[in-house]
Kinemage of the C-alpha trace (Angstrom):
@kinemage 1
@onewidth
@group {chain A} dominant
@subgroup {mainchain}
@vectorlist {calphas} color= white
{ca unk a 1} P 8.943 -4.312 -25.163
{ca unk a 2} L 9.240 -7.630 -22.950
{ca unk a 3} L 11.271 -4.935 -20.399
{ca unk a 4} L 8.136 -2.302 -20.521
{ca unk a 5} L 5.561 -5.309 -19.727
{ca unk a 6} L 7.877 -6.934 -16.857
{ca unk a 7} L 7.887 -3.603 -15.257
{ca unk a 8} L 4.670 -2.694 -15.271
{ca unk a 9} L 3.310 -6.077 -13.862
{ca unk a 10} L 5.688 -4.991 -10.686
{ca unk a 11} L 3.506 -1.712 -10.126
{ca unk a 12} L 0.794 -4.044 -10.243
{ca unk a 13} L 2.348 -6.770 -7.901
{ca unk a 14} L 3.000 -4.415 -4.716
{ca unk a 15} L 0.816 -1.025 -6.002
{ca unk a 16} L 3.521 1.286 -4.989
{ca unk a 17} L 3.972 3.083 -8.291
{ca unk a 18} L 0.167 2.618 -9.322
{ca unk a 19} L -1.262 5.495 -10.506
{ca unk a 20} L -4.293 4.451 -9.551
{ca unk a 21} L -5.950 5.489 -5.800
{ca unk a 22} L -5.518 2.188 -4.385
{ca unk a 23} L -4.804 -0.950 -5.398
{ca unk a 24} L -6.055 -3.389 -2.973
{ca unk a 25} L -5.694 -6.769 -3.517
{ca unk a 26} L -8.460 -8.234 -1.872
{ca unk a 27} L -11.988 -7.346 0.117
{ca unk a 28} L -10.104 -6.860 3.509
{ca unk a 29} L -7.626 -4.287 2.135
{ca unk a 30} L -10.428 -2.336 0.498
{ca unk a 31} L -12.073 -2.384 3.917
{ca unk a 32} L -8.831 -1.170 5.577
{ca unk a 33} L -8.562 1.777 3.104
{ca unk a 34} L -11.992 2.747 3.601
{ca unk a 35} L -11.408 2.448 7.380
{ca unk a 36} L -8.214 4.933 7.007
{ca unk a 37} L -10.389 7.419 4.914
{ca unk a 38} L -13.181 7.336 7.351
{ca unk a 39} L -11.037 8.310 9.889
{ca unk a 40} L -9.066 10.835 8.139
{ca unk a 41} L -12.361 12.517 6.784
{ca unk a 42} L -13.782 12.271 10.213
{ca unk a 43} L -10.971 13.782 12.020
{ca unk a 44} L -10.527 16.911 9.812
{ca unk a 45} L -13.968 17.436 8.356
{ca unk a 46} L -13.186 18.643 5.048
{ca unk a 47} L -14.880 21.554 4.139
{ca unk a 48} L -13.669 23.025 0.563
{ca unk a 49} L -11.654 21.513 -2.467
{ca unk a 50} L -8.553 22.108 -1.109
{ca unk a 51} L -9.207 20.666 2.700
{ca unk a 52} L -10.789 17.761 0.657
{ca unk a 53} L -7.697 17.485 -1.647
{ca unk a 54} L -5.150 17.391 1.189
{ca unk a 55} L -7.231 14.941 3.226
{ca unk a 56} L -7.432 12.470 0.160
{ca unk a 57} L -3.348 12.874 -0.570
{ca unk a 58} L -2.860 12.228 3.291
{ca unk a 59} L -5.298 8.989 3.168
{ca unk a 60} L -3.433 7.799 -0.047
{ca unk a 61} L -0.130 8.384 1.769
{ca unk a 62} L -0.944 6.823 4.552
{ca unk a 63} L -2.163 3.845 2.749
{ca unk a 64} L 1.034 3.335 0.491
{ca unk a 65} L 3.316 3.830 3.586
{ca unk a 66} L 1.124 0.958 5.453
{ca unk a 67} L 1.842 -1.064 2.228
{ca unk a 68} L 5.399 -0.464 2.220
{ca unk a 69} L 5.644 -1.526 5.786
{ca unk a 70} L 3.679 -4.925 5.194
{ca unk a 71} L 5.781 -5.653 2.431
{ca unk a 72} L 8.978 -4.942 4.120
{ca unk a 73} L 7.831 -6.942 7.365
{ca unk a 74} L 6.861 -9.777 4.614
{ca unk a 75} L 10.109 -10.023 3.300
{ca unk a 76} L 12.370 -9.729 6.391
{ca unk a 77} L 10.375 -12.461 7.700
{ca unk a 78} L 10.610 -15.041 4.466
{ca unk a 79} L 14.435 -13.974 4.300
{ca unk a 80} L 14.175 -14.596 7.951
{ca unk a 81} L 12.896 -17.819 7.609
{ca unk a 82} L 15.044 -18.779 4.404
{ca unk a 83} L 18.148 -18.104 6.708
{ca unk a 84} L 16.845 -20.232 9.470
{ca unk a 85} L 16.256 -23.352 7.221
{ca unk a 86} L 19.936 -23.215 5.600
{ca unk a 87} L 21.611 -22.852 8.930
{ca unk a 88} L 19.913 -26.212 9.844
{ca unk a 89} L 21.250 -27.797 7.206
């Protein structure tokens, strides 16, 4: 049970297996998402269910793959820095 509980609290650390639409962590991210889906929804103008459908999965796509970048550019750059400090020892 400890297992289950340790790896849910990871979907909610980064939000890349949430099920839920978004998980932003803060104001600015919401802002950001609501900036992509603007933009998506302004650029294709959704008309049905489907158009609407394939506009949301292509805004929540676009927002996990932005995620996955900033986390990957976050942890190059602590390993980075990690690396950096031993060497000077």
């Amino acid at each position: 049970m400890l297992v289950k509980k340790h790896r849910s609290y990871n979907a909610v650390k980064h939000g890349l297996c949430s099920l839920r639409r978004v998980h932003a962590r803060d104001i600015s991210e919401q802002q950001f998402f609501k900036n992509i889906e603007a933009t998506y929804e302004h650029e294709y103008k959704p008309q049905t269910l489907a158009e609407t459908e394939c506009v949301i999965t292509m805004v929540e796509a676009q927002w996990q793959l932005t995620r996955v970048r900033r986390l990957i550019e976050t942890h190059f750059s602590t390993a980075a820095s990690k690396s950096s400090s031993c060497r000077k020892r």
